[in-house]
Backbone as a ProteinNet text record, in pm:
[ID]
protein_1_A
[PRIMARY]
XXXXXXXXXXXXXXXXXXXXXXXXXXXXXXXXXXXXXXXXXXXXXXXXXXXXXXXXXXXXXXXXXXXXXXXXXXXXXXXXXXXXXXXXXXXXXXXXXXXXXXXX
[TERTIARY]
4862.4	4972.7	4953.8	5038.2	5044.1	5064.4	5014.5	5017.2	5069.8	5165.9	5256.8	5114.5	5140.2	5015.4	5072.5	4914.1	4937.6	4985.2	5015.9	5183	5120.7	4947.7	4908.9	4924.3	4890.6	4944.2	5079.9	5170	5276.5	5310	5280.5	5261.2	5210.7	5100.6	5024.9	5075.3	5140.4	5187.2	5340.9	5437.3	5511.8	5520.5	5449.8	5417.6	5346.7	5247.6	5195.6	5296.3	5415.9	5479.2	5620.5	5633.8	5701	5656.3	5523.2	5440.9	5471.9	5404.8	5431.1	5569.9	5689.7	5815.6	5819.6	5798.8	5795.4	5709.8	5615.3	5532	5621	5691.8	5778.8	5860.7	5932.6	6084.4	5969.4	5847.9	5834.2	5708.3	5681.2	5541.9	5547.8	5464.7	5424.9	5515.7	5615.1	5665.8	5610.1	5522.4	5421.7	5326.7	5340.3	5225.4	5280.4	5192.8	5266.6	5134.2	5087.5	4970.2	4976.2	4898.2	4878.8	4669.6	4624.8	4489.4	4495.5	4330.2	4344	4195.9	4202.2	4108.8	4013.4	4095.4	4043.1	3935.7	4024.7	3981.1	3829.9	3861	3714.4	3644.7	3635.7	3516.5	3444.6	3532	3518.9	3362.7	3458.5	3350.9	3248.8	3269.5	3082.2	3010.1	3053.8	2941.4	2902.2	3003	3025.4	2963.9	2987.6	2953	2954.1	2830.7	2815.3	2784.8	2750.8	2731.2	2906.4	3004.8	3117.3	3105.6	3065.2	3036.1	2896.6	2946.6	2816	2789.8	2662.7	2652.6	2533.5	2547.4	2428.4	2401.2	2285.8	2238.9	2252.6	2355.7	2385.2	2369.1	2408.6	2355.8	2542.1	2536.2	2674.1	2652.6	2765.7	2780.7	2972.8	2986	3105.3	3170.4	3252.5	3268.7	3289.7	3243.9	3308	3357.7	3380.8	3478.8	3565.4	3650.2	3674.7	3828.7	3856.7	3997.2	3973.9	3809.5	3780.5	3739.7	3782.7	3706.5	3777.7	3640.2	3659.1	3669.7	3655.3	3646.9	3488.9	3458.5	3320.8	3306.4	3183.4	3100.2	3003.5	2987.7	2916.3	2827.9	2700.4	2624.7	2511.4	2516.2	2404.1	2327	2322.6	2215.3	2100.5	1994.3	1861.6	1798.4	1723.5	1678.2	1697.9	1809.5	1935.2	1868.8	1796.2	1803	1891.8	1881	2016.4	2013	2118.9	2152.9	2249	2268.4	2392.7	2375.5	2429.1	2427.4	2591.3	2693.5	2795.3	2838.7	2979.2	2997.8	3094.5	3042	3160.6	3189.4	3216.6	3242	3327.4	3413.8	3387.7	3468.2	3395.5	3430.4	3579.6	3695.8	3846	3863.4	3844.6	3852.4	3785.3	3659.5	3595.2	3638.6	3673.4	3755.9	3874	3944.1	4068.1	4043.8	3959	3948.8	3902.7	3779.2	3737.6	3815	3944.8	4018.6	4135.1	4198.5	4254	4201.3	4087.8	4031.9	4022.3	3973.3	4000.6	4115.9	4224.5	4352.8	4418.1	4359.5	4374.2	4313.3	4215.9	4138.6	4182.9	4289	4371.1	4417.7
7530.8	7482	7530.1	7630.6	7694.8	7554.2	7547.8	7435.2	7512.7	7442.2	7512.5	7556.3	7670.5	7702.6	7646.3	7618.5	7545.8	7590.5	7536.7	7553.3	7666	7666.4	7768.1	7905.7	7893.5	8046	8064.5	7990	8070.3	8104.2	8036.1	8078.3	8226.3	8219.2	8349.9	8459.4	8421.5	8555.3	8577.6	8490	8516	8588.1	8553.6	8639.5	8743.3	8778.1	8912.4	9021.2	8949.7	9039.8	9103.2	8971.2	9036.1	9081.9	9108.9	9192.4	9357.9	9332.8	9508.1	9533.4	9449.1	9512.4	9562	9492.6	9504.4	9702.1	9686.1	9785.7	9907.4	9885.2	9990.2	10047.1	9917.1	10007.7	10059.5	9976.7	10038.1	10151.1	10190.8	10265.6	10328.6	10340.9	10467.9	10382.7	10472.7	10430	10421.9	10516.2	10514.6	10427	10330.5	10198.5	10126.2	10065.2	9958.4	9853.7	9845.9	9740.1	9684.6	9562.3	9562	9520.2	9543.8	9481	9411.5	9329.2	9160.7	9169.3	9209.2	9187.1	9086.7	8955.7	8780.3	8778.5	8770.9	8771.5	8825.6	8968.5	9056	9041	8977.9	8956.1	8773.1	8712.9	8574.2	8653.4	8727	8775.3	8847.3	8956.6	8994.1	8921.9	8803.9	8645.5	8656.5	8601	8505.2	8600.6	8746.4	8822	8972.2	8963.6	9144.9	9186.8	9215.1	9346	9396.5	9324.9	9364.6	9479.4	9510.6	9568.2	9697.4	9809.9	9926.4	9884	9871.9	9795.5	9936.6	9993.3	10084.9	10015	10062.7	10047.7	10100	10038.3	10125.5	10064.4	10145.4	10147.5	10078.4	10001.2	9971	9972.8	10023.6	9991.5	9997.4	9929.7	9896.7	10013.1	10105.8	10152.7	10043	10060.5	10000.4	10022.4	10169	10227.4	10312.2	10434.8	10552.5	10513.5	10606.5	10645.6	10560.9	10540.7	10457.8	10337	10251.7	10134.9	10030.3	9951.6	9851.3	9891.8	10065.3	10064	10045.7	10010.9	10019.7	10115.7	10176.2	10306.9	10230.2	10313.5	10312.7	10418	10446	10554.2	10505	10661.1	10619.4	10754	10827.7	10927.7	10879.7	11004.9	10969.3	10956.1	10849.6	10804.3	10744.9	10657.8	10546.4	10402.1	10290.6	10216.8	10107.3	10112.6	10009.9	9858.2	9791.8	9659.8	9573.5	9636.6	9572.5	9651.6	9586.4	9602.2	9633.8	9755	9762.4	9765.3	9769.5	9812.5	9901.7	9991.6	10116.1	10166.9	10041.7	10070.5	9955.3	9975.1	9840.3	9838.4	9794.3	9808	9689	9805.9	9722.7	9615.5	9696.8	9643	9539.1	9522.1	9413.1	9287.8	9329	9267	9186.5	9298.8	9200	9118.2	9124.4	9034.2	8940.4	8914.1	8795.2	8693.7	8802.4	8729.6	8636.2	8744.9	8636.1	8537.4	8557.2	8425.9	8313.2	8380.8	8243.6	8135	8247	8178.2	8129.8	8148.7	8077	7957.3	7921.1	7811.5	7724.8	7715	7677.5	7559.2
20236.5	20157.9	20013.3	19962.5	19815.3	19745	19594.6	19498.4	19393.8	19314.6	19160.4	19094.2	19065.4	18918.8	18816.9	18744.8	18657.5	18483.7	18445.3	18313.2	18256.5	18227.6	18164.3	18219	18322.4	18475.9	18439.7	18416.9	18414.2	18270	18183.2	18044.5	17981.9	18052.9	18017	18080	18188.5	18292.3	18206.2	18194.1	18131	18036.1	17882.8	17764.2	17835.9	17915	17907.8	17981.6	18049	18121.9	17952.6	17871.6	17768.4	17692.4	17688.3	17587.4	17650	17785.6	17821.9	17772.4	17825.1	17828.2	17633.1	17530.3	17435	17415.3	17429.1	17423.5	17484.2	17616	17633.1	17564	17514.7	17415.9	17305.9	17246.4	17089.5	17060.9	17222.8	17198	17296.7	17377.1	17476.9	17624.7	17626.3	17788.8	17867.2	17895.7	17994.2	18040.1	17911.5	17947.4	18067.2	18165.8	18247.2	18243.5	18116.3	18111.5	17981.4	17941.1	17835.3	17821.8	17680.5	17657.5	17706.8	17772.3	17713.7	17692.3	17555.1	17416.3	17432.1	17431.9	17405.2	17558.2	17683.8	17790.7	17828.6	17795	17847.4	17709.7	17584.5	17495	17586.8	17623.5	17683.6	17810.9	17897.5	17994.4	17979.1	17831.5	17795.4	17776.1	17703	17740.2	17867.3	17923.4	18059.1	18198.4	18171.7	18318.9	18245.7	18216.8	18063.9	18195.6	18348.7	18408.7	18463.5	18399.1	18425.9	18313.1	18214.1	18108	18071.1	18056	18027	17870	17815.2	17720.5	17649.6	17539.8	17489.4	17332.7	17291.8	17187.2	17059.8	16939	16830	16705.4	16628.8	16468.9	16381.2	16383.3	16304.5	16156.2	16073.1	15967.2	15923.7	15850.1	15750.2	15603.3	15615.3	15574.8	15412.7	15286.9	15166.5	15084.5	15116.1	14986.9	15066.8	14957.8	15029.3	15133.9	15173.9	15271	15363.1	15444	15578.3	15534.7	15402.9	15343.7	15513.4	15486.2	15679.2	15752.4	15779.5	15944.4	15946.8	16108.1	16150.5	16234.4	16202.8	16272.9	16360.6	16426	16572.7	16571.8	16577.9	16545.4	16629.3	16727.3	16814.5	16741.7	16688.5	16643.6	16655.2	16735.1	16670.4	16547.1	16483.4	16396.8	16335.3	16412.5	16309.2	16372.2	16330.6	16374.9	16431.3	16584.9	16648.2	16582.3	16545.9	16481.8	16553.3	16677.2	16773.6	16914.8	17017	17169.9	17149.4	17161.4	17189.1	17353.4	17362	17483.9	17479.1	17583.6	17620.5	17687.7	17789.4	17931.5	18037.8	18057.8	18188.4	18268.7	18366.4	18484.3	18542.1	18504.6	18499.1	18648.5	18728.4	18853.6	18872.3	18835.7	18864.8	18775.5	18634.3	18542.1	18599.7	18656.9	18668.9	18792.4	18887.4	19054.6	18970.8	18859.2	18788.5	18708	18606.5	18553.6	18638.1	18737.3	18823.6	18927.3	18961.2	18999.8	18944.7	18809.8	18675	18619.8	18680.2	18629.3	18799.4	18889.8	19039	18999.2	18953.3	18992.9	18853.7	18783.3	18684.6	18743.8
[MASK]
++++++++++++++++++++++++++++++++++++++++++++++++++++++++++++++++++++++++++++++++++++++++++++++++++++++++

């Protein structure tokens, strides 16, 4: 016997389905997805072998044309100051996220 998902399931499915449509008219047609940013930082906590994770050197741009972007520098001889990730494994991502929002 199926049970109503709950207000948040349809909430979230709703906005993410008018986010893509948005993204269509104002950016790449070709998208038929959108991020979910919030979600997969929740699961590098929660389940990091969903995630290829290497060792790098960050710093903060403070002046200049790139003032606030952040660099990522894996060169040799740079000491690493952060575990990034740059990788992950979508598929396994999304069977986890919708399980998450099943059990809602």
């Amino acid at each position: 016997m199926a049970t109503d998902p709950h207000p948040f399931v349809c909430f979230a499915g709703r906005y993410s389905v008018a986010w893509i449509d948005h993204l269509a008219k104002t950016g790449d047609p070709d998208r038929g997805s959108t991020a979910l940013h919030d979600p997969l930082a929740v699961a590098a906590v929660t389940h990091p072998g969903l995630l290829t994770f290497v060792d790098a050197h960050l710093a903060v741009q403070l002046d200049g044309v790139a003032r606030g972007v952040l660099i990522a520098d894996q060169r040799p001889g740079l000491t690493p100051n952060a575990r990034i990730a740059v990788a992950v494994d979508s598929g396994g991502f999304a069977e986890h996220f919708t399980a998450c929002l099943r059990r809602l």
